[in-house]
N, C-alpha and C positions, 0 to 999 in steps of 0.2 A: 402303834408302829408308824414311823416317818416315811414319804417316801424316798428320802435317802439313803434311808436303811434299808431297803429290798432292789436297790442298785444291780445290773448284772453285770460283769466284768467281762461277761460272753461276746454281747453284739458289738460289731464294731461302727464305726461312723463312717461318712462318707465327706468329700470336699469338693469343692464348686472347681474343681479342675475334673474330676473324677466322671464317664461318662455313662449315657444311660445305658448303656451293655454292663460298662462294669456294675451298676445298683444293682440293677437285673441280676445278673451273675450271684451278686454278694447278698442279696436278699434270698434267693432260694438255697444258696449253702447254710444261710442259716436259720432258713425255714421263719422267714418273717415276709409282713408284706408292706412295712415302711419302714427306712432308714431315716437317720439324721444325718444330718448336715449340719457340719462348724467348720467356722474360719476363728483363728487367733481364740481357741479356747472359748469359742461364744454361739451359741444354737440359732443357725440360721431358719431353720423351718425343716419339716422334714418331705421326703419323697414317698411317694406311693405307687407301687407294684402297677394298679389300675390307670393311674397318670402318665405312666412309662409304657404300655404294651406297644401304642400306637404313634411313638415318639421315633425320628432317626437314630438310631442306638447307638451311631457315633456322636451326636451332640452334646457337649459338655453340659453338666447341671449347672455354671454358671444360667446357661439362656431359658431356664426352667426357673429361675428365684422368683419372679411373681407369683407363681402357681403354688410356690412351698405351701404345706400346712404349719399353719403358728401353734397350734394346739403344745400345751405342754402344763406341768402344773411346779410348784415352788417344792422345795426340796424339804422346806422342814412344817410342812402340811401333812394331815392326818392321811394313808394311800387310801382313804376310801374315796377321795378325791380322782384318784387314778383311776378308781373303779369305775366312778362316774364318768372321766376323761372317754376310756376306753369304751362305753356304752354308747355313749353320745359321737363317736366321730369312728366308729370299727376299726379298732387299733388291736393293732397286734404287740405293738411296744409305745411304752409311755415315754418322753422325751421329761427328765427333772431338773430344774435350772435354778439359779441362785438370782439375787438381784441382779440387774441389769444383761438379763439374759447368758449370765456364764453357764457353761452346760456341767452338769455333772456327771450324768449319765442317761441310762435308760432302764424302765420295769418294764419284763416282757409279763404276758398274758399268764401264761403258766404260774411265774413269781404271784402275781395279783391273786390268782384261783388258788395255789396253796398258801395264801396267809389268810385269805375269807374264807376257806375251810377251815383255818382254826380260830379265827373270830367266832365263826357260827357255831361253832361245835361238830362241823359235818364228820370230824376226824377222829371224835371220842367217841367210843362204845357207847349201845342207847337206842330208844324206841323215838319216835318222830309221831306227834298229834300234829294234826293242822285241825282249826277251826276257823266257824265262819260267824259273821256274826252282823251284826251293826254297832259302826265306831265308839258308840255314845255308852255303849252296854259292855264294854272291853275294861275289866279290872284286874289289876296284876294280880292282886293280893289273895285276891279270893280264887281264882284259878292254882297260885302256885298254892294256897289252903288245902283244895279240891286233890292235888298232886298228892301233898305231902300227907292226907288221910290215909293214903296208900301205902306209906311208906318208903316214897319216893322223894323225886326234887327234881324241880326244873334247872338243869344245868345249861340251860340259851333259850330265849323267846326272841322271835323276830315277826314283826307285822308289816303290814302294807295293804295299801289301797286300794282295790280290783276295781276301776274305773269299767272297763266293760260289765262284770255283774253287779255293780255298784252296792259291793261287802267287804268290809275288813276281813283279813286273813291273820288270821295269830297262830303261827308256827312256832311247839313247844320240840326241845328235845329234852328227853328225859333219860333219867340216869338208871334205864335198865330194858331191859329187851320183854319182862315180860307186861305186856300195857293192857290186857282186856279189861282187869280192874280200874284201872285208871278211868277207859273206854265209859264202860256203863256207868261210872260215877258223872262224870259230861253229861253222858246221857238223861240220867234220873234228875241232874238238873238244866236240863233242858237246852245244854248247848249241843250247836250243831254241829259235830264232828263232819269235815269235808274228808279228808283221810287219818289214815294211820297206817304205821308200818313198822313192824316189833316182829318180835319170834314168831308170835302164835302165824301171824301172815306168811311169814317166812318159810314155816314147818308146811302150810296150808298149800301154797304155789309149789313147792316142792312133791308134797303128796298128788298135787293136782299133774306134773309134769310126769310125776313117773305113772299115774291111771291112763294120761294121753299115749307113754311110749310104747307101757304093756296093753294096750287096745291095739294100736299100732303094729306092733309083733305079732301079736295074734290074728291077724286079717289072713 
């Protein structure tokens, strides 16, 4: 997916006449906390909610254009770009621009969170393994092997780096809710399940909430 193609036709822009009452104003109707700015169809930089609290609220955003943030990403780049955008600079909407800074629009946060839930699979039915490991010792093949003994498949792996515990993380989802099988077979060969979370957990917290309520009751 392009960030072009996750566009919102919702949020509106703002102009360098427009003043910081009004952003103010038009950022909490629409439940963001930076707008854009364009003149003549082209992204000046955008304004921020935190920039403005302590500004004259009549002063036009002309006399704020040094301060704009430049932050934006190219229109027909992959939006996990936008992901990154948004992480790195705490964006609530992503500003998407064409050569020479033409604006095209903007990805809010929301847009961004439900297409990475269905890049990862977060939105398809299915149990969740996380494992931990070291980098070096991470095989696709033989893990989705380990899956598919089960009678299973991994439908999304996703890893990454835990620089604070300094171990890989390989997050499976897998195509079915019941995973304790799956579970002991990790186990018996010797990876280190960090979580999981499938039915049998599901049934277990559940059991466990109603033993808390009816203890509870009974006092």
């Amino acid at each position: 997916m392009l960030n072009k193609e996750l566009i919102s036709a919702a949020i509106p822009t703002l102009t360098l006449k427009d003043t910081v009452f009004q952003a103010l104003e038009m950022m909490a109707e629409f439940h963001v906390m930076q707008l854009a700015v364009v003149a003549e169809e082209k992204l000046l930089g955008m304004v921020s909610e935190d920039d403005l609290m302590n500004v004259d609220e009549n002063l036009a955003l002309q006399t704020l254009e040094p301060h704009f943030s430049r932050a934006a990403v190219k229109a027909n780049t992959h939006f996990m770009e936008a992901v990154q955008m948004m992480n790195d600079h705490n964006l609530s909407i992503v500003p998407v621009v064409e050569p020479e800074q033409l604006f095209v629009g903007v990805i809010t946060t929301s847009d961004l969170l439900r297409q990475l839930g269905k890049v990862t699979g977060a939105s398809e039915p299915g149990g969740v393994i996380v494992l931990e490991m070291e980098q070096r010792s991470f095989s696709f093949s033989e893990i989705s092997k380990l899956v598919e003994t089960n009678d299973a498949q991994v439908t999304q792996l996703n890893t990454y780096w835990d620089a604070n515990g300094g171990t890989f993380i390989v997050t499976l989802k897998i195509n079915k809710f019941e995973i304790s099988d799956i579970i002991a077979t990790f186990q018996r060969y010797e990876y280190q399940v960090k979580y999981y979370f499938g039915e049998e957990l599901y049934e277990n917290e559940l059991r466990s909430n109603y033993d808390h309520l009816m203890n509870y009751l009974s006092i």
